[in-house]
C-alpha positions as CSV (number, residue, x, y, z in Angstrom):
1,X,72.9,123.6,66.1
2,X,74.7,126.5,64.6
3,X,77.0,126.6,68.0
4,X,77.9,122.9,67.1
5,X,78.9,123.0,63.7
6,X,81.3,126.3,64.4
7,X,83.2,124.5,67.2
8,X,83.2,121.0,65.7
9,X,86.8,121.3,64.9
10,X,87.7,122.3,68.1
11,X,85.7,119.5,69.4
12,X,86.9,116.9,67.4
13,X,90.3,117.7,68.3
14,X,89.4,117.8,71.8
15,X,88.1,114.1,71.9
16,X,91.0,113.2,69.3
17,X,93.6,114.3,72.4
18,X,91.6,112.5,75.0
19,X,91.4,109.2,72.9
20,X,95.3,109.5,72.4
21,X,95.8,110.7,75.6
22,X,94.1,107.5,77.1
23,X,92.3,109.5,79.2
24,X,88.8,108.5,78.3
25,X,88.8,104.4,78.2
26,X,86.8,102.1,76.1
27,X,84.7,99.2,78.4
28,X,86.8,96.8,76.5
29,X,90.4,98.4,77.9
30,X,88.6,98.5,80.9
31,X,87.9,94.9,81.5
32,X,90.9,93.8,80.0
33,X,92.5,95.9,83.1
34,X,90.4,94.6,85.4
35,X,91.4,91.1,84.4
36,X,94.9,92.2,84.6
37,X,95.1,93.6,87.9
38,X,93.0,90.5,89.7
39,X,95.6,88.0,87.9
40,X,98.1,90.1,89.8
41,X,96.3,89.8,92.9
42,X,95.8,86.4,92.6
43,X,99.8,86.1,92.0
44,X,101.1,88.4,95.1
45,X,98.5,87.9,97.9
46,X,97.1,84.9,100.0
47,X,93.2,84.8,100.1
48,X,91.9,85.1,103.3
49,X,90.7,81.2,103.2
50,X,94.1,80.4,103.0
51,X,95.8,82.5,105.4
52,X,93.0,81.2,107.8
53,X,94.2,77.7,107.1
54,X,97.3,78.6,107.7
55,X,96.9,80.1,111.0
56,X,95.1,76.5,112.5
57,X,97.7,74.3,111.0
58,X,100.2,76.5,112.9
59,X,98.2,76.1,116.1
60,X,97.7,72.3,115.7
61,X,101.8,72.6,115.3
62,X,101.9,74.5,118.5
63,X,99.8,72.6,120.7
64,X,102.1,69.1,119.0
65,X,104.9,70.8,120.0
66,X,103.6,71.6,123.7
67,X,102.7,67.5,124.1
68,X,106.0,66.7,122.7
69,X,107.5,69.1,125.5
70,X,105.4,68.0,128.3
71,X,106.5,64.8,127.4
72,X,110.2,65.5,127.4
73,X,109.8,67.3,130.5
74,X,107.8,64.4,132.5
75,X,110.3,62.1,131.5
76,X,113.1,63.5,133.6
C-alpha cells in the first residue's frame, strides 16, 4: 500500500494525460461513435438487399430489351 500512496501523483497524472489525451474512452463515447459511424454507413453504402435488387431489375431490363430486339429483328 506504501508503493501506492508514494506514486499516486505520478499515477494520477498518468490517467489525467490519458483522459485528455482521449486515449482511454468512456462506454458512453464509445456508443455514441458507434452510432456515428453506422449512420455514415447507412449514408455512403448500398446494403446488400438492395444491390441484390438491383442486379434482377437489371436482368429483367436485359432480357425486355433482348424481346424487344428479337422483335425488331423478326420484323425485317
Amino acid at each position: 500500500m506504501n508503493h501506492f500512496l508514494q506514486y499516486s501523483p505520478i499515477i494520477i497524472v498518468v490517467v489525467m494525460y490519458l483522459i485528455q489525451q482521449r486515449i482511454v474512452v468512456t462506454p458512453e463515447q464509445l456508443e455514441k461513435k458507434h452510432r456515428e459511424i453506422i449512420e455514415d454507413v447507412e449514408n455512403k453504402f448500398a446494403t446488400l438487399n438492395s444491390v441484390c435488387d438491383l442486379k434482377e431489375q437489371v436482368g429483367d431490363m436485359k432480357e425486355k430489351i433482348d424481346r424487344i430486339y428479337e422483335c425488331i429483328i423478326a420484323v425485317k
